[in-house]
C-alpha positions in Angstrom: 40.8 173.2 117.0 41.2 176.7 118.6 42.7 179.2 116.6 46.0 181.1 118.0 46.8 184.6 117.7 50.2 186.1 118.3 50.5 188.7 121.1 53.1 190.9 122.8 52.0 190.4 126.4 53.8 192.9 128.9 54.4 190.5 131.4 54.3 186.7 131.4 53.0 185.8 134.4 50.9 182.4 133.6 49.6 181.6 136.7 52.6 181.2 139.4 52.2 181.1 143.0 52.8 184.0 145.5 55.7 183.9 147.9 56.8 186.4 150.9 60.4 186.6 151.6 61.8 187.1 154.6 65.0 188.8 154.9 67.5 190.9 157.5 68.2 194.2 157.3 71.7 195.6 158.4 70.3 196.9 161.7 68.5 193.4 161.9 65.2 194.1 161.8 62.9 192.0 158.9 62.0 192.9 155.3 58.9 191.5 154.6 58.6 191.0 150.4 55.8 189.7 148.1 57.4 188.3 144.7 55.7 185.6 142.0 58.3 184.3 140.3 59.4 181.2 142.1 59.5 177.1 142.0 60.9 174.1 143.6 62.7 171.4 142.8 63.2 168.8 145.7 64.9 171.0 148.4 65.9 173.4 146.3 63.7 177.3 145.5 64.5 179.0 142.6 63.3 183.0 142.9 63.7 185.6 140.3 63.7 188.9 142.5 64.3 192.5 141.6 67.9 193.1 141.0 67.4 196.8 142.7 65.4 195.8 145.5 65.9 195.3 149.3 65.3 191.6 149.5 68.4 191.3 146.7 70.5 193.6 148.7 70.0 191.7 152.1 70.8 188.1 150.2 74.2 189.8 148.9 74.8 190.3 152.6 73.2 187.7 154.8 72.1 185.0 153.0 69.6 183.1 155.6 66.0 183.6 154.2 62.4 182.4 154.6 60.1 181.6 152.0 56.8 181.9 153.0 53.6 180.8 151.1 50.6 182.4 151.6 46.6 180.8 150.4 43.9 182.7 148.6 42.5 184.6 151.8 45.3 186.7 152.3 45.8 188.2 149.2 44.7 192.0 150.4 47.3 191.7 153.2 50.1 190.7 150.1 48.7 193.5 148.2 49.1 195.8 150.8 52.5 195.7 150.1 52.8 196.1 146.4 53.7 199.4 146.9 56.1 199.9 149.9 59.7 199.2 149.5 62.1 198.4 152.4 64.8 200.0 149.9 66.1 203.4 150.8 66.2 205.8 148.6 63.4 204.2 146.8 65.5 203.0 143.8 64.4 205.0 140.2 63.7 201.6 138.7 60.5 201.3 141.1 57.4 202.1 139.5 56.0 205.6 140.0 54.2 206.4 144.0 56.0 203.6 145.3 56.9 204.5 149.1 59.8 204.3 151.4 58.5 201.7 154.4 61.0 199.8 156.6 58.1 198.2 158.5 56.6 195.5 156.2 54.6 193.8 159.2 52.9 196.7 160.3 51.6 197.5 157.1 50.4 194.2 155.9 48.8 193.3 159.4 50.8 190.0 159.2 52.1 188.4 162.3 56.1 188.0 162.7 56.5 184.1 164.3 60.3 183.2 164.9 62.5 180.9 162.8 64.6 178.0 164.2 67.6 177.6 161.8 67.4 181.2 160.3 67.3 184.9 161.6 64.7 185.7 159.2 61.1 185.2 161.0 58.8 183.1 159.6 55.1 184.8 158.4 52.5 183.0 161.0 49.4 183.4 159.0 51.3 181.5 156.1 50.5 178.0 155.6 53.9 176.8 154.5 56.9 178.4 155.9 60.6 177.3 154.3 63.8 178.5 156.1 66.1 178.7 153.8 69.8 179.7 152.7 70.7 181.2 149.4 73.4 180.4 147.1 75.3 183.2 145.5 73.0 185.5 142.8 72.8 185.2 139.3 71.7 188.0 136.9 69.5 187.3 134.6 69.7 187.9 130.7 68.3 191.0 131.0 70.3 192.3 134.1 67.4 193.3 136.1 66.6 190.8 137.8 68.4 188.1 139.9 68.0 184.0 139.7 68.4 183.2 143.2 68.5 179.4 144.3 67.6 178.8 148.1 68.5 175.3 150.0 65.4 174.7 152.3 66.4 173.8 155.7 63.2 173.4 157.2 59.6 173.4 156.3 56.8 174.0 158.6 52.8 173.4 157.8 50.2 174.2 159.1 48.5 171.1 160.8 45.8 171.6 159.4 46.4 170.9 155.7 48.8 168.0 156.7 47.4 164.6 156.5 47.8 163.3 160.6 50.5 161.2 161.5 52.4 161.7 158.1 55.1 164.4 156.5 52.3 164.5 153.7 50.2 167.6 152.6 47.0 167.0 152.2 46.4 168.7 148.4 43.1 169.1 149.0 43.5 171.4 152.3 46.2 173.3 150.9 45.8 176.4 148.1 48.1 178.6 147.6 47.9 181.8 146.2 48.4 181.8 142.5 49.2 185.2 140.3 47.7 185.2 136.8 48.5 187.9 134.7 48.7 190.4 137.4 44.8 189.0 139.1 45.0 186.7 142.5 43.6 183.0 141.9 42.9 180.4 144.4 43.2 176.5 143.1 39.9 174.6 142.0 39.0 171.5 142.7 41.1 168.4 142.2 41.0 167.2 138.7 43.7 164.0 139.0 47.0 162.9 140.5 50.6 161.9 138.9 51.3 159.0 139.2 54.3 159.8 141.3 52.3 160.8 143.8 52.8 158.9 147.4 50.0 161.1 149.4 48.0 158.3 151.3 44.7 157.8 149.7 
């Protein structure tokens, strides 16, 4: 049996996937923002964002969104913006050198593609792309960050990880971009399927 140590980690990040939010700005141009704290359940995303930052500040406001999920290979472009904010004055809560940018796109080299239900665009080079719309905010227990819940509208794939003529992904074309303790993972292989599952096989 292994043995287990205690340990005061400063972050908690297990291995969760990597979205980017898309979100308006007043004068209606996009922030583009990289955050890993998010899940589904059925239709609805649950993200835990900054409670300082601009993606929080354009919900408050206008609550269309896109969630969009990116795969192992573009992990520079989301690191390119880990330290840009579309928030001006950059907030004092930001970690130190973080800059002032109002164009996300630019900087990551990602491609702006229009929505259809939301004003939000969609990311092209993502895989999976939800339009969403977000519920009213809810601070977390620590007041610095917000629990945000985001009814998907519409979800588009790439055709080439869905399995053809079906509303299936095909699991083993699709990785998404996982965050583990701060480092970028892809997926492995396949190891097994639930039960539940109703992919065609």
């Amino acid at each position: 049996m292994s043995e287990h140590v205690p340990i005061e980690p400063t972050i908690l990040y297990f291995g969760t996937p990597v979205v980017l939010l898309s979100t308006e700005n007043d004068d209606g141009s996009a922030n583009l923002a990289p955050i890993s704290s998010a899940w589904a359940l059925g239709y609805t995303i649950v993200l835990g964002l900054g409670a300082d930052g601009q993606s929080a500040y354009n919900l408050a406001r206008r609550p269309d969104i896109v969630i969009n999920v990116p795969g192992p290979h573009l992990w520079k472009q989301i690191e390119s913006l880990a330290g840009v904010t579309g928030r001006f004055p950059v907030p004092e809560s930001k970690p130190a050198g973080m800059r002032y940018e109002p164009d996300k796109f630019a900087v990551s080299g990602f491609t702006s593609q229009e929505s259809v239900v939301v004003n939000p665009p969609r990311v092209a080079e993502c895989g999976l792309q939800f339009e969403a719309r977000v519920a009213p905010a809810r601070l977390g227990v620590t007041g610095d960050f917000l629990i945000v819940q985001a009814q998907v509208l519409k979800v588009h794939a790439d055709a080439a990880v869905v399995i053809a003529g079906t509303n299936y992904v095909e699991p083993a074309a699709w990785s998404p971009l996982i965050y583990n303790f701060r480092h970028y993972f892809g997926l492995g292989p396949e190891l097994g399927h639930t039960y539940r599952s109703q992919t065609p096989r």
